[in-house]
Structures are given as C-alpha cells and as structure tokens.
C-alpha positions in Angstrom: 4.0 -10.0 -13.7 2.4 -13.2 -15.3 -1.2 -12.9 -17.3 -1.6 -16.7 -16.7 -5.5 -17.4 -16.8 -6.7 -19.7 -14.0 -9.4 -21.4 -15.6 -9.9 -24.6 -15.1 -8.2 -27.3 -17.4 -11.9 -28.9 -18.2 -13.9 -29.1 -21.3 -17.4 -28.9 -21.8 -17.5 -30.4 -18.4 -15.3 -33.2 -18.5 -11.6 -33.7 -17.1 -9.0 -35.6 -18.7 -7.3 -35.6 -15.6 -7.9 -38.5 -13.1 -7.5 -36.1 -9.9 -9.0 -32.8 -10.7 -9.4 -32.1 -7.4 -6.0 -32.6 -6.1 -4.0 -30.9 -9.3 -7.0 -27.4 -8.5 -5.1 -27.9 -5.2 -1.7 -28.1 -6.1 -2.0 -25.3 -8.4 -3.9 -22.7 -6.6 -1.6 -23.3 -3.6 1.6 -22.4 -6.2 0.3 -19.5 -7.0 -1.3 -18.4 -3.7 2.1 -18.9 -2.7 3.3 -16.7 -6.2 0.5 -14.4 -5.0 2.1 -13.3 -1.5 5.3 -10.8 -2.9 3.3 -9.7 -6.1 -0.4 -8.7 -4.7 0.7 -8.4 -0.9 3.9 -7.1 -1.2 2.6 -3.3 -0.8 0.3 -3.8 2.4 2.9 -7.0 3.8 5.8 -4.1 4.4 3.1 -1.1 6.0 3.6 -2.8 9.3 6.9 -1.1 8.7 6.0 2.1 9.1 1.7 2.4 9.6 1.6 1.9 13.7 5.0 4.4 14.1 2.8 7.3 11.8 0.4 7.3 14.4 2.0 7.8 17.4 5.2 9.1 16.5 4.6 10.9 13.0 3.9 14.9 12.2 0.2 14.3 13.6 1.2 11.7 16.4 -1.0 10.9 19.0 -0.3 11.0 22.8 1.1 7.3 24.1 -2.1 5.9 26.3 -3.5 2.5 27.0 -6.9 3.9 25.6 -5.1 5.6 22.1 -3.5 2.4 22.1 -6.2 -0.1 22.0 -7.9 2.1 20.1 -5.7 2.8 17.2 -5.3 -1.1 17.4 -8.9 -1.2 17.2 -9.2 0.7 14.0 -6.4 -1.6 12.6 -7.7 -4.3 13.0 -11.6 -3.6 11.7 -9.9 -1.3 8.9 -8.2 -4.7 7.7 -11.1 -6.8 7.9 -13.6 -4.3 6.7 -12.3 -3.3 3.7 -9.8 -5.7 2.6 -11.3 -9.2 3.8 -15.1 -8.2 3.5 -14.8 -5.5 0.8 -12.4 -6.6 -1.5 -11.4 -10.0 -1.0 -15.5 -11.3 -0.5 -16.7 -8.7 -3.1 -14.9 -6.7 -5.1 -12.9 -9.6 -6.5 -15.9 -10.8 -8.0 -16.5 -8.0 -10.3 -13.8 -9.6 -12.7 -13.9 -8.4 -16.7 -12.9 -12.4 -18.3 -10.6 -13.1 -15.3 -9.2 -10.1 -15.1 -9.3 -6.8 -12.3 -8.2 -3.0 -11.6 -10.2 0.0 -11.8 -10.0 -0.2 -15.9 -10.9 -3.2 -15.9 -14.1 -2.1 -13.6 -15.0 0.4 -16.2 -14.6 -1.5 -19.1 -17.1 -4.2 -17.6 -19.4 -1.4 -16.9 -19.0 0.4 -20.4 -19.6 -3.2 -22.4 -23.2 -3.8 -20.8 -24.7 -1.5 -18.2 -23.6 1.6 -19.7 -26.7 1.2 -22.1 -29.1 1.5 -19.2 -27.9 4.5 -17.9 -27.9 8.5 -18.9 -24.6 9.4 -21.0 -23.8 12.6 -19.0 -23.6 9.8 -16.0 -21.4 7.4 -18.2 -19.3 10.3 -18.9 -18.7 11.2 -15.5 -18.2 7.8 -14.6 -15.2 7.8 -16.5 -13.9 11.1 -15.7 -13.7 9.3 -12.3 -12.0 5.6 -13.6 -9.4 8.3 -15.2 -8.5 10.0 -12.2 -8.8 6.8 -9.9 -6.3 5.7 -12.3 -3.9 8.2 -12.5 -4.1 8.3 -8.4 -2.4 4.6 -8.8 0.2 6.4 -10.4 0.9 8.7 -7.8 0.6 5.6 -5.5 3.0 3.9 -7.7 5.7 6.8 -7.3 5.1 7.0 -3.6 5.6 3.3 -2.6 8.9 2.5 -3.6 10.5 5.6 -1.8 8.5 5.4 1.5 8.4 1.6 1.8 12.3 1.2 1.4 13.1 4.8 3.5 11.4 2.6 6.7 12.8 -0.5 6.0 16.9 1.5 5.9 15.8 3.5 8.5 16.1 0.2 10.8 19.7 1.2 10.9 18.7 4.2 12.8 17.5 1.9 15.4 20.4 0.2 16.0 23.0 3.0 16.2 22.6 6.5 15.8 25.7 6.8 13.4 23.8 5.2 10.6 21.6 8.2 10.2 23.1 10.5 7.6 23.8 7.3 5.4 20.1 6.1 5.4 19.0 8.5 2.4 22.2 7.8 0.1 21.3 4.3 0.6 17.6 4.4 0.1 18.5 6.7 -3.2 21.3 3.5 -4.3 18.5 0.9 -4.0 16.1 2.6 -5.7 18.2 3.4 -8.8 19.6 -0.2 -9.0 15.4 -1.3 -8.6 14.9 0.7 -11.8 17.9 -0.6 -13.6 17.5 -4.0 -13.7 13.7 -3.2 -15.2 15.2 -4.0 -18.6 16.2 -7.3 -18.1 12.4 -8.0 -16.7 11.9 -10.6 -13.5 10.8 -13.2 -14.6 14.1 -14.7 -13.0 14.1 -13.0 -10.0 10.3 -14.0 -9.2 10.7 -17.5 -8.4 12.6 -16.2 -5.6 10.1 -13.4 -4.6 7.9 -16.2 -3.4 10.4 -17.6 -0.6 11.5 -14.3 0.3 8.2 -13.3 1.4 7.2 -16.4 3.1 10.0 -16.0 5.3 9.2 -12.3 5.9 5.1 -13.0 6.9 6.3 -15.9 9.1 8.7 -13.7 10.7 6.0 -10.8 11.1 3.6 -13.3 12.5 6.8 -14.6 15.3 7.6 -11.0 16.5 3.9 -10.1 16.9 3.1 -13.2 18.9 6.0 -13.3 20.9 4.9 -9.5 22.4 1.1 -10.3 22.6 2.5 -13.1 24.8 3.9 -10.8 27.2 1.0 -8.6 27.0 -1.9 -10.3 26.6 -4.3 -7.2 27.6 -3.7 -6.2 23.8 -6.2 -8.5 22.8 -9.2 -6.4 24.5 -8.7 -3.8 21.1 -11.1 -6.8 19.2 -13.7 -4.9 20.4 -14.9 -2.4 17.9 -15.8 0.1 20.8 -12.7 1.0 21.5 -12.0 2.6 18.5 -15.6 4.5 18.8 -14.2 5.8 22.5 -11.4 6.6 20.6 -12.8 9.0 18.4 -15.2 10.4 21.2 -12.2 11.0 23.6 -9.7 12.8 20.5 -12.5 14.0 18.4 -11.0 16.0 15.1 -7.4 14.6 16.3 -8.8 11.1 16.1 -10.0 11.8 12.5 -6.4 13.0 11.6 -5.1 10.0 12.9 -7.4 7.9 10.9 -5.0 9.0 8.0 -2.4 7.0 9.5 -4.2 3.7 9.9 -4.9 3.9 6.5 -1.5 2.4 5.7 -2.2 -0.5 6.8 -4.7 -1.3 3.9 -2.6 0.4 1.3 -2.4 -2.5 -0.9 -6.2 -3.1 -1.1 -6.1 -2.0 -4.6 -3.3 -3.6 -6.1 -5.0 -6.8 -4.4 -8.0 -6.6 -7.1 -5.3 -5.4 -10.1 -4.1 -8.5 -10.1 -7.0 -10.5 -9.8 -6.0 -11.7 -13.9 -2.2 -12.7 -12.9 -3.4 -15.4 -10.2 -6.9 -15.9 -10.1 -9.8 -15.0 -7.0 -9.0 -18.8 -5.3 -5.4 -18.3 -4.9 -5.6 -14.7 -3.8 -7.8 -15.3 -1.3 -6.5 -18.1 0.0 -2.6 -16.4 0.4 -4.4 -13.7 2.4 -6.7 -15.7 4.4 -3.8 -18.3 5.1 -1.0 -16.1 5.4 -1.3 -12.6 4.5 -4.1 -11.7 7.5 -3.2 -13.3 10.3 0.4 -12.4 9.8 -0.3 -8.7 9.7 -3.0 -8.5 12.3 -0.2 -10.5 14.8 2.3 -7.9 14.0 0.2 -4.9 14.4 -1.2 -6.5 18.1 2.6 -7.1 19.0 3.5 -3.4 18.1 0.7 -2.2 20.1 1.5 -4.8 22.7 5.1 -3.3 22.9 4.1 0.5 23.7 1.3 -1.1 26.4 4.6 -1.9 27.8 7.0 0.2 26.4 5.8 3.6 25.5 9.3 5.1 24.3 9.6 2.6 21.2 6.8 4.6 19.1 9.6 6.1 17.7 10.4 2.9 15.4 7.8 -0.2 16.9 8.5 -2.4 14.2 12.4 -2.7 14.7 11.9 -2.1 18.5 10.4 -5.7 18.7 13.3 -7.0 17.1 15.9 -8.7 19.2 19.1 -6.7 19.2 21.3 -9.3 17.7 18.8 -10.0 14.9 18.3 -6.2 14.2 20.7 -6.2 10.9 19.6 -9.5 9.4 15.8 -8.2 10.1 16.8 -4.8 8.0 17.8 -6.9 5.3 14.9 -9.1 5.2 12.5 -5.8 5.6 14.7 -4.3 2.6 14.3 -6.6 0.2 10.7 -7.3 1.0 10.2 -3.4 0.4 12.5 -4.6 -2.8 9.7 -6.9 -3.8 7.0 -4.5 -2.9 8.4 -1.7 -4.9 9.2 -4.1 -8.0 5.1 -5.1 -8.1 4.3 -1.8 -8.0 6.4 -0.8 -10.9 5.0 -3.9 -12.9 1.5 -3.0 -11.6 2.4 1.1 -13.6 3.5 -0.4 -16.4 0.5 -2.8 -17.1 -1.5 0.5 -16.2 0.0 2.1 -18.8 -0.1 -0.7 -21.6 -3.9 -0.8 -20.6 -4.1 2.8 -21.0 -2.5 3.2 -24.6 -4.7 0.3 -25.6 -8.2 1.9 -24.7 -6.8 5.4 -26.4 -5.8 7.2 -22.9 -2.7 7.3 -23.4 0.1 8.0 -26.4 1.7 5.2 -27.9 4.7 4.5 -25.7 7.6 1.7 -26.5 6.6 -2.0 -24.8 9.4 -4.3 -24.6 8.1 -7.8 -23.9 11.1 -9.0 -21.6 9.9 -12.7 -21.5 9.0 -15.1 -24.5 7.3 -17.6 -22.7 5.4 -15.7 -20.1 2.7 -13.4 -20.8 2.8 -9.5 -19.4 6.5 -9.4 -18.7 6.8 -6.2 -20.1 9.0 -3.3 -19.7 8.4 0.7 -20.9 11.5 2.5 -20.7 9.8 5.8 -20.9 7.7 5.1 -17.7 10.7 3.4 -15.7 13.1 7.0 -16.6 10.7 8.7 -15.8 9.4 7.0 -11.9 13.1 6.8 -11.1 13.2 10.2 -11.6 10.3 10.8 -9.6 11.2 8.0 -6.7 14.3 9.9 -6.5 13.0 13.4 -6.2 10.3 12.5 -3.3 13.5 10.7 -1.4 15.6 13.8 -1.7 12.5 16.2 -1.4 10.9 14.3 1.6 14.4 12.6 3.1 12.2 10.6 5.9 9.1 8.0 5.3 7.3 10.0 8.0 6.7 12.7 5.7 6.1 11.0 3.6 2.7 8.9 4.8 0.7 12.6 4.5 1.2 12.3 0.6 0.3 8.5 0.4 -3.1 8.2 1.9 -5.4 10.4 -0.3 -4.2 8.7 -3.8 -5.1 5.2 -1.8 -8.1 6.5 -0.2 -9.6 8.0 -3.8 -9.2 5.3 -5.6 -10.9 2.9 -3.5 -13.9 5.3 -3.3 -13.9 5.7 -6.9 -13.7 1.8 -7.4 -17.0 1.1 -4.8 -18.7 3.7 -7.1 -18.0 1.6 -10.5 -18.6 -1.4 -8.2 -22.0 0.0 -7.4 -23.0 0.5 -11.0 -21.6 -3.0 -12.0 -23.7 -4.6 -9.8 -27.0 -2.6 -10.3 -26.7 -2.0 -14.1 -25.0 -5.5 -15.1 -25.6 -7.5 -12.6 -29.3 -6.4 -12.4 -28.8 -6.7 -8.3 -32.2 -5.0 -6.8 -31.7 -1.7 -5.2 -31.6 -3.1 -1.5 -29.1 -5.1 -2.5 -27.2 -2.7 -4.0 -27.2 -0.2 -1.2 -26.1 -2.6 1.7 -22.6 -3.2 0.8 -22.0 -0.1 -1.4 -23.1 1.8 1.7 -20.9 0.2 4.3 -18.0 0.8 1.9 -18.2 4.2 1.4 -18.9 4.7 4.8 -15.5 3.6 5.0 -13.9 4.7 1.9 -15.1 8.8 3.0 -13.9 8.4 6.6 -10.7 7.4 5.5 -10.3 9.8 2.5 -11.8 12.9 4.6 -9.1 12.2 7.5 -6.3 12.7 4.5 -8.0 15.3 3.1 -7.1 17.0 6.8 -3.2 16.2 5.8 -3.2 18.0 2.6 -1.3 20.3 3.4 1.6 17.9 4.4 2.3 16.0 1.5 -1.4 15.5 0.2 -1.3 18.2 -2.3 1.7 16.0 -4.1 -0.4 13.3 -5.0 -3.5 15.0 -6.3 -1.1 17.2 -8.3 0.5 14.0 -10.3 -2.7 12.8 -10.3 -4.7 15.9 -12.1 -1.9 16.3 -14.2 -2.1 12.6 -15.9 -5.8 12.6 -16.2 -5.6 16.1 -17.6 -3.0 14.2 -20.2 -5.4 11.3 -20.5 -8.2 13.1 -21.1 -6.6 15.6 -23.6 -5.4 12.3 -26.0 -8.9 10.8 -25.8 -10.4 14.0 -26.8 -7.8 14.8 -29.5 -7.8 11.3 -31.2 -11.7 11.3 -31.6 -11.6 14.9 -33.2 -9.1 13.3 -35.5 -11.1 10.5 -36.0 -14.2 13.1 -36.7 -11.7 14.7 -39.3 -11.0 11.4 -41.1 -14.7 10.4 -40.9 -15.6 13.6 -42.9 -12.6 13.5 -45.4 -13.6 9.5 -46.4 -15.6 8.2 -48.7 -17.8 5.0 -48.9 -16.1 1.9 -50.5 -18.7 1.4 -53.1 -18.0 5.1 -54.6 -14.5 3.7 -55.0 -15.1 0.3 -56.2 -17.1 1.7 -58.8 -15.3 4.4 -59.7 -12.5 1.2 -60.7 -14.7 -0.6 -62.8 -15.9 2.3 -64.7 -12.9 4.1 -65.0 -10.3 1.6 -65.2 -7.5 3.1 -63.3 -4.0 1.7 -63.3 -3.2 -1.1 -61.1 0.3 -1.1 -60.2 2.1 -4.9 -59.3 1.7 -6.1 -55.4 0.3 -5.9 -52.4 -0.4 -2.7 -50.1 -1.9 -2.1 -46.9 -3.8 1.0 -45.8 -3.7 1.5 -42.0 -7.1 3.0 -41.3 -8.6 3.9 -37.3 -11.8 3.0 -38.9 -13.1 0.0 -40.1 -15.4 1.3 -42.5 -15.0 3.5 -45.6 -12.3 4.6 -47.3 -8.8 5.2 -45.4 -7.8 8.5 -46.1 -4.1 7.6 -46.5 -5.4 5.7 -49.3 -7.1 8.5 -50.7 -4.2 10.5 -50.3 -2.0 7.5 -52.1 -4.5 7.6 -54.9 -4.3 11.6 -55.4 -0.5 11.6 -55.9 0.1 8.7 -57.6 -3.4 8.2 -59.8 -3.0 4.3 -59.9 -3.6 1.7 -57.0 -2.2 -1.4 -55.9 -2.9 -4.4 -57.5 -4.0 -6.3 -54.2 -5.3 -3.9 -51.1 -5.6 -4.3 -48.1 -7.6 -2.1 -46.3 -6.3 -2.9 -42.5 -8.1 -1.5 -38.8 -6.8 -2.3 -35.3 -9.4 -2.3 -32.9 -9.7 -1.7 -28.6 -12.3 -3.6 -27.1 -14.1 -3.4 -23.6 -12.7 -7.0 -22.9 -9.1 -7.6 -21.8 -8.3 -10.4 -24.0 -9.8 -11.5 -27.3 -9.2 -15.0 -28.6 -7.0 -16.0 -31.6 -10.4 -17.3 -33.2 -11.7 -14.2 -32.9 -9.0 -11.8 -32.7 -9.1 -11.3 -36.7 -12.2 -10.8 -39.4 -11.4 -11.0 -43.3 -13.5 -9.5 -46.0 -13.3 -9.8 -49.7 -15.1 -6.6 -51.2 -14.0 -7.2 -54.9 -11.8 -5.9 -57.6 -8.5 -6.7 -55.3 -9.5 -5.3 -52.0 -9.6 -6.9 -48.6 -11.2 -5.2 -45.2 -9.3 -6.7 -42.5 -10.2 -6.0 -39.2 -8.0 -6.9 -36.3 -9.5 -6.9 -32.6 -7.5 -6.5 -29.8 -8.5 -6.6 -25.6 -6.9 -4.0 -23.4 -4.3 -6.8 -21.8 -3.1 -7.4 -24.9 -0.6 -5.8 -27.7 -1.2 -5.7 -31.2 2.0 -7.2 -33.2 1.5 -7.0 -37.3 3.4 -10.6 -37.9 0.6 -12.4 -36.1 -2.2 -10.3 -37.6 -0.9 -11.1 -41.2 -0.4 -15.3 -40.1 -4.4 -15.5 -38.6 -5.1 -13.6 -41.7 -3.8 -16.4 -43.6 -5.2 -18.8 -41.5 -8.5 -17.0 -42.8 -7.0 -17.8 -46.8 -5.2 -14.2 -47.3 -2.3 -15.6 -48.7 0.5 -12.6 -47.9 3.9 -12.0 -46.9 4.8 -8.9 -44.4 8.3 -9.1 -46.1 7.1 -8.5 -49.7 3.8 -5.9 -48.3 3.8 -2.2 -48.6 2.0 -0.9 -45.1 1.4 2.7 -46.1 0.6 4.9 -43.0 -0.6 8.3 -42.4 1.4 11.2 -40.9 -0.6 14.1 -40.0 0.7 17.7 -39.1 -1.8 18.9 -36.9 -2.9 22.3 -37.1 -4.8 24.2 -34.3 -6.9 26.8 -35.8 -10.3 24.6 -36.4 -13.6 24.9 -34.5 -12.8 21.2 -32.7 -14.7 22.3 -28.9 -11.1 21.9 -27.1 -9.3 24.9 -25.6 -6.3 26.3 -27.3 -3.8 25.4 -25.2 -5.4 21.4 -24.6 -4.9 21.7 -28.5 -1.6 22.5 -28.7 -1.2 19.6 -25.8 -2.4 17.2 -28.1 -0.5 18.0 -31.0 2.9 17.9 -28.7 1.5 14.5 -27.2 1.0 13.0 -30.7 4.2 14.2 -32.2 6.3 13.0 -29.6 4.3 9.5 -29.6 5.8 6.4 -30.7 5.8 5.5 -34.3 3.2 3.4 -35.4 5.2 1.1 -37.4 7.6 0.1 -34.6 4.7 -0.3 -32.0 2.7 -2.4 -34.0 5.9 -4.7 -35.6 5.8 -3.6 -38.9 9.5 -3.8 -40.8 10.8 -0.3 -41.0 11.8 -1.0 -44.4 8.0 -1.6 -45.7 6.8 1.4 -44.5 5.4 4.3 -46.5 4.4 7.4 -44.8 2.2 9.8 -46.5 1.9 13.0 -44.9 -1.2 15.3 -44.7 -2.3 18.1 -42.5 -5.1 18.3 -40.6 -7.1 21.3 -38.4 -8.6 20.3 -34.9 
C-alpha cells in the first residue's frame, strides 16, 4: 500500500507548471483508477455473496416480489446512506494531515479537542478507538476466507462434482496469499488496477443485462419498500438487515486509506465506477429471482452465462485475491500505527519497497492471520456461515468511528450543536440498526469476532498501561540534568574516550540506563548523548522538524527525535539530521547503551496480577530495540536492571 501524499505540487500559491489543471486531472484519475482494487476491493466482491445471505443463508428470507424489492430497497439506501452520504461526503473530511482510519480519528481528536472535554470522557473515548480497532482486525481475518470461499464456490454452480474440492482450494489460495507477503506488491499492484476495472465493468454488464429483462426491479428506488418490508417481516426483517450489511462492508477501509490516495481520487473511483457498478449488479441479482426464484441459492453466478461461468470464477477469484491482499496491507499498517502510539509491542517491520513509502511487511502478523484465515475456512467450510461472524466487527466500528466523528467536529471543528446533531444522528440511526440486527446473529458466528476483538484490546490496553507504569518507575528513579552536570564540574569524574548514547523514553532528566552506566563503571563518556524517540498525535512529521538538538554543556547532547504514527523510526537517519543540526557523529564508531529491565510483579502499580504478568510476557517476548530502531548489533550495550510494577 503506497503513503503517497496528494497535495498539490504548488507553492505559496504559485505553479510551475503551465497546466495545473490538466496534470490535477491526470493524476487524480491514476490513482482513482489505483484506488479501485485497494480501497474497493472489500465491498467491489460482497456482491458475491451479500444478496445470496439473504435469501438463501441460515436466516434466509422467503422468495417474494415484496421481500425482493424490499431487500433491494435496503441495498440500495444502505449504499447511499452510509457510504456515499456518510463516508464518502463526510467522514473523508475528518482527515489527520491527509491521512484516515479510526486512529487516525482519535489522534486528531486527542491533539486539539481533547482539551475541551472531561478526561474520564477522553478516556472512554479511547477505550472505544481501541476496540473499534481491534474489530478491523477481526474484519481483517474474516475477509480473506469468506470473500475467496464465494468466489470458489462458483464451481458449485456449474457442476455439482466440484463441491468437496472448493475448501482445499479456498485453503491453497489463501496460504499462497500469505506467502508471497514477503516479497511485498509493489509489483503485483500495477496490475491490481486492470484487474479490477475489468471485474466492475463486468458487474455493471451482468446487472444491466437482467434489469433489462426485468425492468419492474427498478420500482425498489423507492425507500418505502424497504419500510413495508420491515412492517410485513417485523423481527425477521431486522435479522435480515444483518445480511444487507455486506454490501457496505468496505465502508471503513474506504476512509483508512484516505492518506494512500487522497479524498478527490477516492471519491471519484466510487462515484465513477465503484457505485453504479455495484448498485447495477445488486438490481440484476434481484431482477433475476423477480424472474427466477430458484437461483437464490448462488444469484451472482446464476446471472452468468453458462459458457462464461469458469472464466467469471477466475475473474471473481482474483478480485477476492485483490480484496484479501488490501486487507492484509490495511492489518499490517494497523499494526505499525499501533506500536507507534504505544498499543502495541514492538513487532519486526520489513519495508519491502525502497522507493515507495508503506510497503511494509510484519512476519509475525502475516503467521499468525494465515493461521487464523485457515482455521475460520476449516472451522466454518462455507462463506454462508460465515457472514453471521462478519457483520458485528463492520457494524461496531463504524458506530464507534461516527462517535469520534461527532467529537471531531463539535470539539475541533467548533461546529454548533445543531449542526452536530443532524448528521451524527442520521448515522447512528443507521450504524445501531445495522449493528442491533447482528447483535440477533451472535450466536452464529457473531461471538467469534467480539472474542478476537476483546482479546486484542485487552492486549492493547494491558501494553499501554504497563509502559506508562514503567515510565512512572523511571520518572521516580531519574534525576534532573543539572544535579549531574554539577556533580561533573565539582567532582571531576573520569571521562573515558568517545561517544555514547543513552536511549531514554523521556526527554527530560536523567536516563536511568545512564545512571545505571555511571554506578558500575564510575566514569562517563567523553561525549553523551542523551537520545528520546517520540510518538506524536500527527501521522507524519517533517524532516525539518522530525529532530531537536541541544547542547547542555560539559559534553552532553539532549537529542530528541519526533516521529508521526505513519512513520518508523530508523537510527541512521536520526544520527544524519542530527548532523545536519552540527552533531558531528558516526553510528559506526557510537556506543548506543540501552536498558534491559526484568520486570518484577510484586509492586503497588493499580493493575491486576495476572494483566501484570501479561505485560511482563508481552515485553519480554517484544522485539529488540536495537534491531527495530536500526541500530548495529555490534554497538549495542545492554545494561540490565530490575524493576517492580
């Protein structure tokens, strides 16, 4: 997944380029067209399976002209509600510097409007951008399996024999999917972008070609047949409701990327393409049991001419290819985010690309989704089953995100209360229908989700509250920096040849690996370098920006390094802008002297036992500092200490 900005190529005002206008163009139309696999690869394959869950899935309605229209109804108005109207018109405009997601929400919140608010509501507010979070994941884990089970299960359709061979395949794609992660795809993206032009141009020709035949289709634009609908099935409606929330599945993902592509280019791919594509193919599904009630078992592949059935799975397979492959980009960004705001352990982050910017890859994440991808496939065996578990992570999260939305907007925006209320209210209006109707499905496959999902905030939680103990622990054991500057003029201790840095989480005081360094060996360095690398609530700092020098005398050097939550901090490039700044020193011929603390959990820290003994499991099993931030293994020094939470 690219990080490319999409700001405009003009300064203070004035282009150097003769025809602004027409390169805008060119380039928001490349990656509107770039856009189409990456954000709308997840909602571009539901047609897939969304319109067979509801008449043909564990909760399946009966087959009538009026269910018909009306689930059609609720299609269509669930698509331009809450995608067109509440994400692509104004969700996509809560953007933190260019870039979007539910962290990315929070962080905007947290920098400005968090001030004007009570703390016990900040805190809950991100209790709830941690669990909205890890519900993604569960998302994440879900879409790969169900979106390629439908797409193989077009085999079904065109002969029975295929049957028992549709989960072994399913189970080879999805291991090769996670395979080739370590070679990134950057490669493989410039062909993403054809691949899924072809497949919403072929949606938007089946589609048509049945609301041609049955025009009477069209009547389901009117929004009262989806209230008849409801007032003929009642609670049976409502559990239904949970299947037509697949076809807006990808709502999220939509505003993740906002920072990959840009809010021109994304809403022109789905105003352009994306929309009128799906809303053709639903109308021709619907269209086809108006005239053809026995295709609910598999609509999608029943409109399908029979000799273009195979090629058609294909196309639908490698879309759901495409699909899965965003999603698994989409987790690991997630989780890069996460470890850079403190939510998450240090995990390994292979950059996979040179040249282009969050092409990353986390081994630890891809073992273990395979894993996971494989053990819903085996577990679940059909897609059906598996729609139960999808809706509630899709349906939280997008509550949760109208929420921070709301507080944006009132609290940093400084909207007035009126105008506040009218959007926010038609959205969760939505957002609670949807999310009570898969509340009713719990019991199917809902309970998986909220499981992975309480699980990983529990984790996330547990890290954030264990590092800031131990950042409690560290604040008590240092002292200030004049105490020790004086104590070296007065006392004159020995100053050993070189240069050492002191890797602190604070950037004031004393670190206490130095104090530590100081205790056994009773002499300092000649030249130290007392060294912090800060998160910030922005997703990007600039190079200018990114690092602060400080002589404080008698050889010492506070250097501060700032670092958004997009971004990775390497030590070689610290060390060069800290050069730039006249800190003339080599990472070659540096001592970087880190601290390694055994955690003990018999202090009076306010955490339970056994979220203690959590965190000290989480932190020894984290990835070594040195290696995450760059540093040669061979200039490393760790100094152990140990330290009660």
């Amino acid at each position: 997944m690219s990080t490319n900005k999409t700001s405009s190529p003009a300064v203070s005002g004035i282009s150097l380029d003769p025809h602004p206008e027409g390169k805008d163009f060119r380039r928001n139309l490349v990656l509107a067209l770039g856009a189409l696999g990456v954000v709308y690869g997840d909602i571009g394959t539901s047609p897939l399976y969304a319109v067979k869950e509801c008449f043909h899935g564990l909760h399946a309605i009966s087959i009538t002209p009026t269910n018909i229209l009306g689930v059609m109804s609720l299609i269509f108005w669930s698509l331009t509600m809450v995608v067109t109207i509440k994400y692509v018109t104004f969700i996509l405009k809560a953007d933190n510097e260019g870039e979007g997601g539910i962290y990315a929400l929070a962080a905007l919140f947290l920098g400005r409007g968090a001030k004007k608010v009570p703390e016990r509501t900040v805190k809950r507010l991100v209790f709830l951008a941690i669990f909205g979070a890890a519900l993604l994941y569960g998302d994440g884990l879900i879409t790969p399996v169900i979106s390629v089970l439908s797409a193989v299960e077009g085999l079904n359709v065109a002969t029975t024999a295929a049957e028992p061979y549709v989960l072994p395949i399913a189970c080879v794609i999805l291991v090769a999917l996670f395979m080739v992660q370590r070679h990134g795809t950057e490669r493989l993206g410039r062909i993403f972008g054809f691949i899924t032009i072809f497949w919403f141009f072929s949606l938007a020709a089946l589609g048509l070609w049945q609301v041609f035949i049955k025009p009477e289709v069209l009547a389901a634009l009117d929004p009262r047949h989806a209230v008849a609908f409801f007032v003929v099935n009642r609670l049976h409606g409502m559990v239904v409701l949970g299947a037509v929330v697949l076809v807006i599945t990808g709502g999220e993902a939509l505003y993740a990327d906002l920072g990959h592509f840009g809010r021109g280019p994304i809403r022109l791919s789905w105003l352009a393409i994306v929309f009128p594509a799906l809303v053709l193919n639903y109308f021709g599904q619907c269209a086809l049991l108006l005239d053809n009630p026995q295709a609910a078992s598999n609509p999608f592949y029943q409109m399908v001419p029979r000799v273009l059935l195979y090629p058609m799975v294909a196309l639908a397979t490698s879309a759901t290819i495409i699909a899965s492959q965003a999603m698994i980009s989409g987790v690991f960004s997630l989780t890069q985010q996460a470890i850079q705001i403190g939510y998450c352990p240090r995990l390994q982050i292979v950059h996979t690309s040179g040249e282009t910017k969050g092409q990353i890859y986390l081994p630890w994440v891809n073992r273990i989704m395979m894993i996971g991808c494989l053990g819903l496939a085996v577990a679940f065996k059909e897609s059906s089953r598996l729609a139960a578990a999808y809706g509630i992570a899709v349906t939280g999260t997008m509550g949760i995100t109208t929420l921070l939305y709301y507080y944006v907007a009132r609290y940093n925006w400084n909207w007035p209360l009126w105008k506040v209320f009218l959007p926010v209210g038609v959205f969760l209006f939505f957002d609670l229908a949807y999310f009570s109707s898969n509340l009713l499905k719990f019991v199917d496959g809902g309970w998986f989700t909220v499981s992975v999902a309480g699980v990983l905030a529990l984790v996330m939680i547990t890290w954030r509250d264990g590092r800031a103990a131990l950042a409690r622990r560290f604040e008590y054991a240092k002292g200030p920096i004049k105490v020790l500057l004086h104590d070296l003029e007065t006392y004159q201790l020995v100053r050993t040849p070189g240069t050492a840095a002191f890797l602190s989480v604070s950037p004031t005081g004393v670190p206490v690996v130095l104090l530590n360094y100081l205790k056994h060996n009773e002499a300092l360095p000649e030249r130290a370098i007392l060294l912090s690398i800060m998160s910030v609530d922005t997703p990007y700092v600039p190079k200018k920006k990114r690092v602060s020098l400080e002589e404080l005398g008698q050889g010492f050097y506070r250097l501060v390094a700032s670092y958004g939550f997009m971004q990775t901090p390497k030590m070689p490039e610290i060390l060069n802008l800290a050069r730039e700044q006249g800190l003339e020193i080599d990472i070659h011929a540096t001592s970087f002297y880190l601290g390694r603390e055994t955690l003990i959990t018999s202090g009076d820290t306010k955490m339970a036992a056994w979220r203690k003994s959590l965190f000290t499991f989480l932190s020894r099993n984290s990835w070594n500092v040195s290696t995450y931030f760059g540093i040669p293994p061979d200039r490393v020094v760790e100094l152990g200490s140990q330290v009660e939470i």
